[in-house]
Residue, then its C-alpha position, 0 to 999 in steps of 0.5 A: x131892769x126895775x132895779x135900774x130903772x130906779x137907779x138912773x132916776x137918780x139922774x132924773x132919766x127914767x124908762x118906761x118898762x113896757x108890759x111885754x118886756x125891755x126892747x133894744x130900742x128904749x135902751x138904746x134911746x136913753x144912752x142916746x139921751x145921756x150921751x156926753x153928760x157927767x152921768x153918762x159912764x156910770x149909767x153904760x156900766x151900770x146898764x152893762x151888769x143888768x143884762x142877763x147873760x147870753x145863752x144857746x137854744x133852739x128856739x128863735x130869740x133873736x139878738x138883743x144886743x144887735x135887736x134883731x129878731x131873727x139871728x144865728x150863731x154863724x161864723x167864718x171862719x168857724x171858732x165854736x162849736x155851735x158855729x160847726x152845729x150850724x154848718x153841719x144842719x145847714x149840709x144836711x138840709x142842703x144836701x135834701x134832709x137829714x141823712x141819718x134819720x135813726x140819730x139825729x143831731x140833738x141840738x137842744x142837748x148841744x145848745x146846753x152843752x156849749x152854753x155850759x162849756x162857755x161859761x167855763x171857759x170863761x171862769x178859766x180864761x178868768x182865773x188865769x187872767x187874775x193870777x196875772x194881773x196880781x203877778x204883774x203888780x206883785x212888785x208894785x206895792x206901794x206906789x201910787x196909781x191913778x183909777x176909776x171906781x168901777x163897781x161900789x159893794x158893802x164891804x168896799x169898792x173896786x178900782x180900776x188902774x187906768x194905767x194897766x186896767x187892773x182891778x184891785x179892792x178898797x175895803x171899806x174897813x181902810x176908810x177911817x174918815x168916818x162911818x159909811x152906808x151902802x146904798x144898794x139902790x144908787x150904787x154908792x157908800x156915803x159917809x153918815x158924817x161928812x156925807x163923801x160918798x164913793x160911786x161908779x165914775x169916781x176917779x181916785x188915787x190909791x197906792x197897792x197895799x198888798x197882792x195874794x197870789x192864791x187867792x187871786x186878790x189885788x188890795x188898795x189903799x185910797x190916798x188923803x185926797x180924792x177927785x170926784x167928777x162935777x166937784x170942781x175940786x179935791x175933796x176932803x182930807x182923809x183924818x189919821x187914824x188914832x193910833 
């Protein structure tokens, strides 16, 4: 939360981080804040990325996302486990206290267990869904695609398609127009040159440049020219590479 509460002051917003911690209300002020301004997507993205990841335990958190103090992981119909933990304890108070008192349901060891078991899901669910997505682009190289930057790194950027909502790297080493710093805290690489810079929200046009089924890898290629939100314009016309 510090981390990005020094990024959004780049936007000249600002949070005011109170001892006891962030409460749902303060972040839910400042989207209302930024709501409809040129910032407004890539403050919701990068908020999104600095919360943590949700987990299962016995004690009573509450909700953050639903700012609830007081929640439970309940559904019907049931479709995890924890939903059938629930049921089972919610009989067995029902039914006048736990019926087997020699063994009771360790639900510290359950809420591990199936936060653990999530997560894995999760990486399979992810995994499968990347071979995919570099299947389905397998034979689109070359052609030209419309994205959005949707997270900047060191060694490049990732660009999502808004045609098929695939993900797909633009290396930073493909950048020939000059020489580029990352900039951890705003979130950008910026050419030391020409000062172009390449951040989240920036619309771009790239071209698939080559697809690795094994290793799950989409890469792109930025096209000469490129749209940056609030410009008014086109940028700056990428130079050919020496040969």
């Amino acid at each position: 939360m510090i981390d990005f509460q020094e990024f959004i002051s780049h936007f000249n917003q600002g949070i005011s981080i109170p001892a006891e911690g962030v409460q749902p209300k303060l972040l839910q002020e400042l989207l209302e804040r930024v709501e409809g301004r040129p910032e407004e997507q890539v403050i919701n993205h990068v908020l999104l990325r600095s919360l943590p990841q949700a987990y299962y335990s016995t004690d009573n958190l509450g909700h953050f996302g639903l700012a609830a103090s007081d929640y439970c992981h309940f559904t019907s119909p049931i479709r995890r486990y924890p939903d059938l933990a629930v049921h089972r304890v919610l009989k067995d108070a029902l039914s006048g206290g736990t019926k087997n008192k020699d063994h009771p349901v360790d639900l510290e060891k359950v809420a591990r267990q199936a936060s653990l078991t999530e997560r894995r899901a999760m990486e399979a669910e992810r995994d499968i869904v990347n071979l995919k997505k570099c299947q389905y682009v397998a034979d689109k190289v070359g052609e030209i695609c419309h994205g959005m930057i949707t997270s900047v790194h060191a060694f490049g950027f990732f660009v999502e398609l808004q045609e098929f909502f695939i993900e797909g790297l633009v290396h930073v080493s493909s950048l020939e127009d000059d020489f580029y710093q990352y900039e951890e805290e705003r979130h950008r690489l910026i050419g030391m040159n020409r000062r172009r810079e390449f951040t989240i929200g920036t619309k771009v046009d790239v071209t698939v440049y080559k697809v690795d089924l094994d290793r799950r890898e989409i890469d792109f290629r930025l096209l000469d020219e490129i749209r940056v939100p609030g410009s008014g314009g086109r940028g700056a016309r990428k130079k050919k590479s020496r040969k």
